[in-house]
C-alpha positions in Angstrom: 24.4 1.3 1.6 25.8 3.7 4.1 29.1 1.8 4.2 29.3 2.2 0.5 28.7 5.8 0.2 31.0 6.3 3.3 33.6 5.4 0.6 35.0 2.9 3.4 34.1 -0.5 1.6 35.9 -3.4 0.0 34.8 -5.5 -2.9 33.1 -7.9 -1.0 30.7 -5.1 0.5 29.6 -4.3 -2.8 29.0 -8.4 -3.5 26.8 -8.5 -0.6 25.2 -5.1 -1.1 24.3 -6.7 -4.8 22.8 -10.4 -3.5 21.0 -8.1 -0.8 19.5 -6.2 -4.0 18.5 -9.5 -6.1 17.2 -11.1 -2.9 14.6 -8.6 -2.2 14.0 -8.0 -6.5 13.4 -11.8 -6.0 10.9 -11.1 -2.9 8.9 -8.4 -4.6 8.1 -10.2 -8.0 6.9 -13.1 -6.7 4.6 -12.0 -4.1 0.8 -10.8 -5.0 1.0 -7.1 -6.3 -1.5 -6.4 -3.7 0.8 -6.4 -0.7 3.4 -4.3 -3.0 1.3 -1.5 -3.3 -1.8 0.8 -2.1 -3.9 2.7 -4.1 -5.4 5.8 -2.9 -7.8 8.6 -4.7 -5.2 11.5 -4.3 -7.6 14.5 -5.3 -6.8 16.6 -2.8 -3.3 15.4 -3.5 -1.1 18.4 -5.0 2.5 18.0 -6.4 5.3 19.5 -4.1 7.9 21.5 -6.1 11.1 19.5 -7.6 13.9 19.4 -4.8 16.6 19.8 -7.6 16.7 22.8 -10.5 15.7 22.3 -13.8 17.7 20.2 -16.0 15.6 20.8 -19.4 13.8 17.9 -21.8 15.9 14.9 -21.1 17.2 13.3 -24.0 18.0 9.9 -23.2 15.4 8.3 -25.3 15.9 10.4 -28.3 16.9 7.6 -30.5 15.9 4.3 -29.0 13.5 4.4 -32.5 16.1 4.6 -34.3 17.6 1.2 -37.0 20.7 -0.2 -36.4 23.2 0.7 -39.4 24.8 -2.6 -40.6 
């Protein structure tokens, strides 16, 4: 990942970077949940504040109701 940020990466770079991705998507599914995750009770737990401003209501799922016109 840092080679391909760097901006200093050829084609094949970004092939491995992409079987490197499925292989561990692979890993992850098809191992029991429970050694994916833990679960904690967080009630003392308090949200930080966002890192980045304010961008308003995002809109990208405005119209995924909507028909297809044909």
């Amino acid at each position: 990942m840092r080679k391909i940020e760097s901006g200093d990466f050829t084609p094949t770079d970004i092939d491995l970077f992409q079987d490197l991705q499925w292989d561990y998507a692979k890993r992850l599914v098809n191992r029991p949940q429970i050694e994916s995750v833990d679960i904690v009770d967080g009630v003392e737990y308090s949200w930080p504040e966002p890192a980045c401003r304010d961008l308003g209501q995002r809109r990208d799922n405005d119209y995924k109701n909507v028909l297809e016109s044909r």
